[in-house]
N, C-alpha and C positions, 0 to 999 in steps of 0.2 A: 757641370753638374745640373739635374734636372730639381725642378722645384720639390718642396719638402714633402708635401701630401704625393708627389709624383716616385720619389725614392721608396716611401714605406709602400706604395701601388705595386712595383716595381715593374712599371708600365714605364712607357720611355717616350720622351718629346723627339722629336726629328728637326736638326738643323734646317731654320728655314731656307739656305742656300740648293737644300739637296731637289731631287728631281719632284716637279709638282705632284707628280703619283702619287710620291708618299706622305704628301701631308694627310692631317687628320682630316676624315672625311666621311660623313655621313647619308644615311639611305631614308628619305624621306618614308614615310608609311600614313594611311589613312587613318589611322588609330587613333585615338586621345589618347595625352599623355597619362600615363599610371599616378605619375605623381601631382597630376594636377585632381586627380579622381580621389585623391584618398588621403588622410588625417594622417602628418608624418607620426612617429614613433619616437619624439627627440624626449627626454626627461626633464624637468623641472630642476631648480637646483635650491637649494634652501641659502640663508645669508650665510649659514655655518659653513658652507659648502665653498663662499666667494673665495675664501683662505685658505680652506684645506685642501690637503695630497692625499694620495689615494697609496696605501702601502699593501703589500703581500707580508703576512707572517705565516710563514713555514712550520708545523709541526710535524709529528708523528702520526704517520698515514691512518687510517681504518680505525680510531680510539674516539673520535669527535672532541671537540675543543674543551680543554680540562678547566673546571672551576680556578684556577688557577691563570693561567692564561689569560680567561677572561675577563679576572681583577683584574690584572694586569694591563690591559688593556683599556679598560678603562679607567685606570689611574693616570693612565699614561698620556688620556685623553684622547683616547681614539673610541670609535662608533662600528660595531661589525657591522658590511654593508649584507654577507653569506660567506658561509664557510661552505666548504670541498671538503667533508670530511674524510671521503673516500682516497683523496690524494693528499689529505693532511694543508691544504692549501687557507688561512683566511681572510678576507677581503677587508681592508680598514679604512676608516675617513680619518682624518684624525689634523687640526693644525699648530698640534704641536712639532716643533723643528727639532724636537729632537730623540718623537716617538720611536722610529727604526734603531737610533743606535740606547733608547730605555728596552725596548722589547728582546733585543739580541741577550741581554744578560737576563730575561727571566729563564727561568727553570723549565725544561717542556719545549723552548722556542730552538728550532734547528739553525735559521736564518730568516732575516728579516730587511726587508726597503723601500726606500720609495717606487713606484711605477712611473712618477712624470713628477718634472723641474719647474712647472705651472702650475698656480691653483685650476681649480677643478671648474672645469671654462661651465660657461652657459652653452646649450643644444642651439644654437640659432645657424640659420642657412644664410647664405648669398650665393648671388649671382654669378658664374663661373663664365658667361659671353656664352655666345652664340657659335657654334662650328660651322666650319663649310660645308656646306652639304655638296654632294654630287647633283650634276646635272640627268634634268630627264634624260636625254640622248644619253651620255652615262647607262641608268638604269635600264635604259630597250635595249640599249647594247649588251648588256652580260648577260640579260633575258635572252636574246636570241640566239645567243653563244649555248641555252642549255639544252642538252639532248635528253631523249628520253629517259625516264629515272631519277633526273638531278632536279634537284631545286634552281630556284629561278635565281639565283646567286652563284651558286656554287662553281660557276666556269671562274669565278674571281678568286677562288680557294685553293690557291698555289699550294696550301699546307695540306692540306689532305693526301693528294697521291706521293707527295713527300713521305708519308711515314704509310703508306698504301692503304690507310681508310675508305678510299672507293672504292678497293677490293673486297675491301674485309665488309663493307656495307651490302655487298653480293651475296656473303654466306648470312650474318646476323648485323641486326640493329643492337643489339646487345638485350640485355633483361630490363624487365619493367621491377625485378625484384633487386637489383641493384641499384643501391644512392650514392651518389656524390656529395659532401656537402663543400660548398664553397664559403671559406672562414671567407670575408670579403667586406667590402663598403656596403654590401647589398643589392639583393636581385631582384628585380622585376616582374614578380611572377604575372602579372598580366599580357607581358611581350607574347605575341603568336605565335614566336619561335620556340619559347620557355615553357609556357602556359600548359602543353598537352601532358611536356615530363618533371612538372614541377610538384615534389614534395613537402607537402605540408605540414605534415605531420612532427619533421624533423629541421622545420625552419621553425629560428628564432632571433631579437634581438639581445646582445651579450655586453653592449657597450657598457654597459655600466659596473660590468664583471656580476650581474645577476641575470636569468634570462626573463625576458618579454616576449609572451609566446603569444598578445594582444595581435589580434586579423590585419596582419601588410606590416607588424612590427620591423621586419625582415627587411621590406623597402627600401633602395633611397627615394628620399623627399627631394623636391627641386632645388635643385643648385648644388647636388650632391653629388659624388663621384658616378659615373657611368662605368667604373671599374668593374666590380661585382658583376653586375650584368653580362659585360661583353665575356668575363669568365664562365659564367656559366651558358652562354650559349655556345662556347668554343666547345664544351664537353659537351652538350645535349642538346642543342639546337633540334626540335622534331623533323624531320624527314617527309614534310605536310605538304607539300606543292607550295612553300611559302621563302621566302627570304633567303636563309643561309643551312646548312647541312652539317650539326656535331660532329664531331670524333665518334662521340659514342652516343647516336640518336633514340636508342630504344631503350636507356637507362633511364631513372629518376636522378634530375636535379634539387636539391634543397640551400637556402639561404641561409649562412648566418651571421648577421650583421656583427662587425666588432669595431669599428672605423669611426670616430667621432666626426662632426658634420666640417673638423678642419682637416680631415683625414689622418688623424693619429689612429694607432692600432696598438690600443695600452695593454701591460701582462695582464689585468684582471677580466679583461673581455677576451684578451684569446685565452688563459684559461678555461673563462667559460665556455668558449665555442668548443675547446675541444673534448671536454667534459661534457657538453651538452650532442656533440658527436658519439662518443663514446656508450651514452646512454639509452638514442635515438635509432639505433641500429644502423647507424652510415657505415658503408664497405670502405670511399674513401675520401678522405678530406683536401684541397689544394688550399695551400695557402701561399700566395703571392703577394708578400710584404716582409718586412722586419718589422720587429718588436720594437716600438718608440720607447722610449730617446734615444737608446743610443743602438749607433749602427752594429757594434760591436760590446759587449757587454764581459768585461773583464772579471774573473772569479776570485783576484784579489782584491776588488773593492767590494767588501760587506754587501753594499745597497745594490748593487749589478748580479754580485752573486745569486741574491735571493732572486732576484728576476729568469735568472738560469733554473733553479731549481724549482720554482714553481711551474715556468712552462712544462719542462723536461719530464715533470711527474705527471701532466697533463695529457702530453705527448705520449709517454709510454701507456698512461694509463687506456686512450683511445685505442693502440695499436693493441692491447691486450688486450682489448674486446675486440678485437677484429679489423679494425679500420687501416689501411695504408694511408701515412700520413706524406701527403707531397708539398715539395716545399722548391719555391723561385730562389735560381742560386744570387740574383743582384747584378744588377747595368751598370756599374763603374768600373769594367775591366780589370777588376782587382785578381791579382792570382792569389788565392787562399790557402794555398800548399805555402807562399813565401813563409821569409822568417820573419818580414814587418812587413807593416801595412800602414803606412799613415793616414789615419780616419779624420777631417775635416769638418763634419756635419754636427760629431754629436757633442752635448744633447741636443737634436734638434729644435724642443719645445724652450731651450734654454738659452746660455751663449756660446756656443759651439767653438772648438779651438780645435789649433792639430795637434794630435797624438798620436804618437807612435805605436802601434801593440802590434801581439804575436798573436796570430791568426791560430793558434793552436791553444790560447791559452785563453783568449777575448773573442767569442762565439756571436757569431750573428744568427738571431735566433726566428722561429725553428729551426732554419738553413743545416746550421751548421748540429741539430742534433743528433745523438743516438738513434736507431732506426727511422728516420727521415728521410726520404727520396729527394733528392738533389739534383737540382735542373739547367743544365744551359742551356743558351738558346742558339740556331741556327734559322739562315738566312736563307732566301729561296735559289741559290746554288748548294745548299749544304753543307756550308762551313760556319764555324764559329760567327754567331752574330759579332758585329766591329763592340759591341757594348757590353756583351756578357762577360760575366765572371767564371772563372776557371780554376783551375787548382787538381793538378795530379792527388787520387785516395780523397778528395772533398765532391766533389763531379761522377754522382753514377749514370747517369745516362741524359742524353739530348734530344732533343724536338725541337719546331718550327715557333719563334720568334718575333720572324721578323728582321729586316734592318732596309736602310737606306737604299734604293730602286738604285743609285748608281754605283752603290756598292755590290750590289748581289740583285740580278733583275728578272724576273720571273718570267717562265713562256708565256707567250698568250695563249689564250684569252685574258688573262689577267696580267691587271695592270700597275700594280703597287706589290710592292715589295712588305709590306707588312702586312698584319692577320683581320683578315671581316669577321666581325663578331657582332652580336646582338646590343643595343643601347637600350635605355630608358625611353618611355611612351612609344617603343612599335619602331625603333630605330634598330639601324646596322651603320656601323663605321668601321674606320681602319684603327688599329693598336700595335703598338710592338713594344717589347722587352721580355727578359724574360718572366715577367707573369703572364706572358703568352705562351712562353712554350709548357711553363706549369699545366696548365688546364690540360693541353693535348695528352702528358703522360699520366695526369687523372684519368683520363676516359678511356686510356690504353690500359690501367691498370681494369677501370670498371668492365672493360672488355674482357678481358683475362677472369676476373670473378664471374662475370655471366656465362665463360664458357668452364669453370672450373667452380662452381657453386659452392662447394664444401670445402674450397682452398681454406688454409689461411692467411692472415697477414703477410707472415712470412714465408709465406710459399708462394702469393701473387708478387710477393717482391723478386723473391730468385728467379720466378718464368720472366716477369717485366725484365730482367737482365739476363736474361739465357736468352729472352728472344731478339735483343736488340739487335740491331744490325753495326758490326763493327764498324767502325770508323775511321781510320788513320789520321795520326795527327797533319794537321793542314802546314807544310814546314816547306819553304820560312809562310810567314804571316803576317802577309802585306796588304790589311781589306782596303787600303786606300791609295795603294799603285806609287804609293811619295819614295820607292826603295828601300824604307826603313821597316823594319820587323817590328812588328805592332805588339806582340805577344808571343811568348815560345810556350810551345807543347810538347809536356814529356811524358814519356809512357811508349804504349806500345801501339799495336793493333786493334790488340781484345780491347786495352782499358788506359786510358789515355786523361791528361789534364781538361782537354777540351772536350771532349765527348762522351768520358767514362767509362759504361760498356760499350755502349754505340748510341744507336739513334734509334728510338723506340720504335717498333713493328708494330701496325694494328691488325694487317692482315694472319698474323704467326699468331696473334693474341686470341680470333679466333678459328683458329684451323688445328693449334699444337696443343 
């Protein structure tokens, strides 16, 4: 299993045994780093705060929070931090242990629970080391690998003519009237890759389940995840003569930070991102993480349940204003069609044990919601990354990944088997899991609305699955040649456990 801030990323570590390509590996740049340029964004925490949980109480959508209620709530000894009135959603401090199950029996409350199994940590950063960087010889080398038209990277972007975005880059870069936003750790809008298509207007930060719309609130600060970033340059990287080449290079990217500085992604901050999506006029959102603590959140426990039901209103509520909401199906191999699943992790903020649940009844969340785009990942031969998660009817469609150069090894010019992507201060490194292939069927979505402008929601969903490119299940499935069947895939042609509809098209996205 990969480290806990690396689970809810759903970015993925590569054994160090595997071939040296694929370790993590970064691209020097002349730039100062962003985040040494600018005042992070972290919050203050009051002493009230040392002890308390942070809860979601659920009401009655579109009424705003009734007098009622609100005694209640403060009886109960909780502090509203915002309400969502429009989703019925409101945000609580509270260190009373036993506000969620006083709030569940008032009058008015649908459901109610905690969001996190910790007090309510302090904003502080550390030091996360140093990466390897690539060698100059390295970077003259993929430089002189690029032919006319490509970025000085782009021969190392095995993933591109994978789902035929060098083609599709021939007809359109896509619109400058379509955003993405990236729910994320936060992005970089200073990176030269980012910078030319990055949205301001619709970046903000949400960590605290209220939004901070404060100049680079958006950021990470040093010592913070490089996740966010390298997502939003997979979709929008500019097409500038510089570094590396989006999916979808002529779209606006937007940040919004939900990712605490230890890498948790609480329900009150993705609520807010996707509420604050919803509002901002984003077309589509990727979100590559699960909803902390827990990796699976059960509907027969009270306190899980309200964590369902507060994003789920979030969720829909974005998609009715327009937005396709994409979401990383998760790197533990797990088949999500089973009928158990033993989950290990969660809560991860807390002391985690194994449990047994039914993948149909305990929801990894957004993953696994109502109109959510569901993503595995694929390796630079086209099968099933060795890592993703799978599940016939849970899995609509695939993209590029990533996974281990000696599992699946990419032609040349390039030389790693996982995805080049944008970092913090004017970097590019290597990443894989699937919150990589997330980002690609973002910007194949955002392609699809730039050539289909008046689509909506779900109309760019059904072309993103009409236009995919079948896939056949990969049988048997052996990514590691030991003769044992690693995973089985059931389905068919069209629509399959491992690949869904198939494998997202960029070039059909802008041609059909």
């Amino acid at each position: 299993m990969t480290a806990r801030s690396q689970r809810s990323r759903r970015a993925i570590a590569i054994p160090l045994g595997m071939a040296t390509a694929t370790a993590l590996a970064f691209l020097p740049n002349v730039t100062a780093s962003a985040a040494e340029a600018t005042i992070g964004s972290t919050q203050e925490v009051t002493a009230a705060d040392a002890t308390a949980l942070s809860y979601v109480v659920n009401v009655r959508p579109g009424h705003g929070t009734s007098s009622t209620v609100k005694k209640a709530i403060a009886e109960a000894g909780g502090t509203i931090v915002t309400s969502y009135d429009q989703i019925g959603v409101i945000v609580v401090h509270s260190s009373n242990a036993d506000f969620a199950k006083t709030m569940r029996g008032v009058r008015g409350v649908e459901s109610a629970g905690n969001t996190r199994n910790a007090p309510l940590p302090a904003q502080s950063t550390t030091d996360v080391g140093t990466p390897t960087a690539l060698t100059a010889r390295q970077v003259k080398a993929a430089s002189a690998e690029a032919v006319d038209g490509q970025d000085p990277l782009e021969p190392l972007q095995w993933d591109l003519p994978a789902i035929k975005a060098d083609k599709a880059h021939e007809k359109t870069l896509g619109s400058s009237k379509v955003t993405v936003a990236v729910i994320d750790t936060g992005v970089d809008d200073t990176h030269p890759d980012i910078a030319p298509n990055f949205d301001r207007a619709a970046s903000a930060n949400c960590v605290t389940g209220k939004a901070d719309t404060t100049d680079g609130a958006w950021r990470p600060t040093t010592g913070e995840s490089p996740h966010g970033t390298h997502v939003a340059g997979e979709i929008a990287g500019a097409k500038n003569g510089v570094g590396i080449t989006g999916v979808a290079p002529g779209v606006k990217v937007a940040g919004i930070k939900v990712a605490t500085t230890a890498g948790y992604f609480y329900t009150e901050a993705v609520v807010c991102g996707f509420v604050w999506a919803a509002e901002h006029g984003v077309d589509v959102t990727n979100n590559s993480y699960y909803t902390d603590p827990w990796y699976f959140n059960c509907t027969d426990d009270p306190d899980q349940k309200a964590l369902v039901d507060a994003i789920t209103r979030a969720s829909r509520y974005a998609e009715k204003k327009g937005a396709v909401n994409v979401a990383a199906a998760g790197n533990e191999s797990y088949d999500l069609a089973a009928d158990t699943i033993t989950d290990p992790v969660s809560p991860n903020d807390g002391t985690p044990s194994d449990r047994v649940i039914d993948p149909s009844k305990c929801y990894d969340i957004p993953t696994q919601l109502p109109g959510v785009v569901t993503v595995a990942a694929t390796g630079a031969k086209g099968i099933k990354s060795s890592f993703s998660n799978y599940g016939l009817g849970v899995i609509d469609v695939a993209a590029p990944g990533g996974d281990a150069t000696s599992y699946q090894t990419p032609a040349p010019p390039a030389t790693s088997g996982l995805i080049l992507g944008t970092l913090p201060g004017g970097k590019w490194g290597y990443m894989a899991g699937t919150s990589m292939a997330s980002p690609h069927v973002a910007a194949v979505a955002a392609l699809i609305k730039s050539t289909h402008p008046h689509a909506s929601a779900a109309l760019v969903k059904a072309l993103l699955y009409a236009e995919a490119d079948a896939t056949p299940c990969t049988d048997p499935y052996d990514i590691d040649s030991d003769g044992k069947v690693d995973a089985v895939c059931e389905g068919t042609k069209n629509r399959n456990g491992f690949y869904g509809w198939g494998t997202v098209d960029a070039l059909d996205a802008v041609t059909k």
